[in-house]
C-alpha positions, 0 to 999 in steps of 0.5 A: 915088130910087124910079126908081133904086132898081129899076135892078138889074133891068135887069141879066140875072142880078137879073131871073133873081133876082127870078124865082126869089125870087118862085116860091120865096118863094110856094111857101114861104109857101103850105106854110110855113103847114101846116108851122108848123100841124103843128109840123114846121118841125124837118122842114124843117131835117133835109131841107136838111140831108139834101140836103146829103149829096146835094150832096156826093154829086153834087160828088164824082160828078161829078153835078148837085148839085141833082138830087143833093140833090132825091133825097137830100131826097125819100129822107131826108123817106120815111125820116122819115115812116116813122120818124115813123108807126113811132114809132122815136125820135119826134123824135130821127128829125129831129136824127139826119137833120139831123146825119147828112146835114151831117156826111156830106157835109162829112166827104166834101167834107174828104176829097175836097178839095171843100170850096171857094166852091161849097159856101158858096154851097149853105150860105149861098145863092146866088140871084144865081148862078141861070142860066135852065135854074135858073129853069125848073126852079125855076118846073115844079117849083113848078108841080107843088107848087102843083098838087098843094097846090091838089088836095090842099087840102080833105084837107091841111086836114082832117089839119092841123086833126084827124087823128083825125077826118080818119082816121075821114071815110077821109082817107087821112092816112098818104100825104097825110102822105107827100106832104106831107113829099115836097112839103116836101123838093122845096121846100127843095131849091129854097129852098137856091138863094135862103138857103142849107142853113143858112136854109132852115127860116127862109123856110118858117117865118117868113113863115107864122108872120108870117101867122098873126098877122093871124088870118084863115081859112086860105084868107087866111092862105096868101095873106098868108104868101105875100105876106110871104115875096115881099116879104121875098125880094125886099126882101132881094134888093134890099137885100143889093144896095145894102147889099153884104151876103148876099143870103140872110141879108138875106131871112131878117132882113128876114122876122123884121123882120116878124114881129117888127113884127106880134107887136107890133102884134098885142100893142099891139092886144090880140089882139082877135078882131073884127080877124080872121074864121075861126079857121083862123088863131087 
């Protein structure tokens, strides 16, 4: 049975899968646990949604529809920062993104007869789909995020915790905030091949807040967030294959199955403080 069960991965298109998943699941957790700290998994949404303009942009011009969104979603997260550090409509900024750019591109896509199996696979995922030239710019686009988070930590830190006092040590809080929201449009745009427009803010936000419960300092809390999110990618993968169902929903139930099983266990324990040290996670 334990052999059989890791058979799919004989198969070209689930070892492309499980490569992709892992690359994109990892990133997702290391940046889902600054994105929950700073209260803007909301972002998360708005810019896949924005992407999806992009998308129809590319389907209707006739351009790659990845690097169609990826430019949609870096310009939409610049628009919102600035919106954000202008205090023009405070929130309000994210809903008017998040409805703009879906009603956009399907009212495009209605207009222009693109509405087909195709753009299901951007709504819902399609990490099943991915070819090889996917999975390497998946994996340098990835590289290039994780590069960034790692030089970048120290300051990322001190703005997630304190911005006021990063503010006044000369952290440049307003563009670390900017490429902040640039890495968080870059990954949602690469998390929309594994759960889909609609799923997105679940793989950046879930996994982190299931890490965060275990109450460990950041360093370790970014880790377990990871670990968590890799393996409800890849026992989403594993299970929508047996299961016959879609492969980005399974992911995203499997990872509220977590969470859902350690807030209860963090509450049958009575949140001590001795199970965790550092209070980076608390």
């Amino acid at each position: 049975m334990g052999d059989g069960l890791f058979d799919i991965f004989q198969y070209a298109f689930m070892q492309r899968a499980l490569l992709a998943a892992v690359m994109v699941a990892g990133l997702c957790g290391a940046l889902g646990v600054f994105v929950v700290l700073r209260r803007t998994a909301l972002m998360g949404d708005a810019l896949a949604h924005t992407s999806f303009g992009g998308i129809a942009i590319g389907l209707v011009a006739g351009l790659l529809p990845i690097e169609a969104s990826l430019i949609a979603a870096i310009a939409g997260g610049f628009a919102l920062h600035e919106m954000r550090r202008r205090k023009i409509y405070g929130d309000l900024s994210v809903a008017v993104m998040y409805s703009a750019g879906l009603a956009g591109g399907v009212v495009l896509l209605s207009a222009t007869g693109g509405l087909n199996v195709s753009v299901l696979a951007f709504l819902f995922g399609s990490i099943l789909t991915v070819t090889w030239p996917d999975v390497l710019m998946i994996g340098v686009l990835c590289a290039v995020c994780a590069a960034a988070l790692l030089a970048l930590f120290r300051e990322f830190f001190l703005m997630t915790f304190d911005d006021d006092d990063a503010r006044t040590s000369g952290v440049p809080t307003r563009w670390l905030d900017l490429g902040l929201t640039m890495l968080l449009a870059v990954t949602v745009v690469l998390s929309m091949r594994a759960v889909g427009v609609l799923l997105v803010a679940s793989l950046l936000s879930i996994p982190a807040a299931s890490a965060l419960q275990l109450r460990l300092g950041l360093g370790r809390t970014i880790a377990a967030s990871m670990g968590l999110a890799t393996l409800a990618a890849v026992g989403g993968i594993i299970l929508s294959y047996y299961a016959r169902t879609a492969t980005g929903g399974t992911i995203v139930l499997l990872s509220l199955t977590i969470f859902v099983t350690l807030v209860g266990l963090s509450a049958a324990g009575g949140n001590k403080k001795s199970v965790v040290k550092g209070g980076a996670g608390a």
